[in-house]
C-alpha atoms as one frame of an Amber mdcrd trajectory, in Angstrom:
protein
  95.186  95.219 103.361  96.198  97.922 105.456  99.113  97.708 108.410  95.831
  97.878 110.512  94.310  95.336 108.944  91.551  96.547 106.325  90.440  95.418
 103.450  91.777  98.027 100.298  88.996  98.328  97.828  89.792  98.635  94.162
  93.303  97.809  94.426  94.793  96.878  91.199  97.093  93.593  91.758  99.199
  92.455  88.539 100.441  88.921  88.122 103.658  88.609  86.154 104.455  85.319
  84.767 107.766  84.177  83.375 106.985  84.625  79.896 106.579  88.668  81.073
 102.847  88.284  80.316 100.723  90.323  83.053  96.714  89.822  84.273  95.253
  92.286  86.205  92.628  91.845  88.804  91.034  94.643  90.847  90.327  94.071
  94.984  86.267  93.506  95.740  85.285  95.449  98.748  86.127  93.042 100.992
  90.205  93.383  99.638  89.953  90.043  97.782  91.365  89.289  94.895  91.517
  86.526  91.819  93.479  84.755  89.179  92.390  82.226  87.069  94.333  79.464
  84.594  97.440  80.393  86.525  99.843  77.564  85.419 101.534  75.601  88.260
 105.282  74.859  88.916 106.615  78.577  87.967 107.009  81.394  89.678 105.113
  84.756  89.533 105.833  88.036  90.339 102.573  89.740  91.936 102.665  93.482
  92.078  99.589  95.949  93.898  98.752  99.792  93.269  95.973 101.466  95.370
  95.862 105.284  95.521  97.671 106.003  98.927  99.361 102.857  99.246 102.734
 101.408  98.575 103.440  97.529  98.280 106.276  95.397  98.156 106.337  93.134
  95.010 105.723  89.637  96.171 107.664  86.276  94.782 105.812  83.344  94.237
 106.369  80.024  93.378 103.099  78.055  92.173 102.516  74.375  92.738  99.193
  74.322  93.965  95.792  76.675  94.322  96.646  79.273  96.822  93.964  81.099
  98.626  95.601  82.625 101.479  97.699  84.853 100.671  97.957  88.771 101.897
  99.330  91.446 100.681 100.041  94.030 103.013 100.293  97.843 102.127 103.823
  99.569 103.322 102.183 102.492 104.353
């Protein structure tokens, strides 16, 4: 999402497990997002490119589904 909060469309979001392998998911229209047999109890980098944007690479620990999260461009 944008500071102001819309959705980014076609945003690429990597998810980098501890082994260093990476899935890729692209943003619907609506800015979500989705990963699928994501093992639990490890932690995850998730990293986002959209044309015009720049995000912060998130840290996450996995121990359950988790459907809320944001990611919020920089700029």
């Amino acid at each position: 999402m944008t500071l102001d909060g819309i959705a980014i469309r076609g945003a690429r979001v990597y998810l980098t497990g501890p082994d260093g392998q990476t899935k890729v998911s692209l943003t619907n229209p609506f800015g979500y997002f989705r990963f699928d047999d994501v093992a639990s109890g490890r932690s995850y980098v998730i990293s986002t490119n959209a044309k015009g944007h720049t995000f912060a690479p998130v840290f996450l620990n996995v121990n359950d589904n988790i459907d809320d999260l944001v990611i919020f461009a920089e700029q």
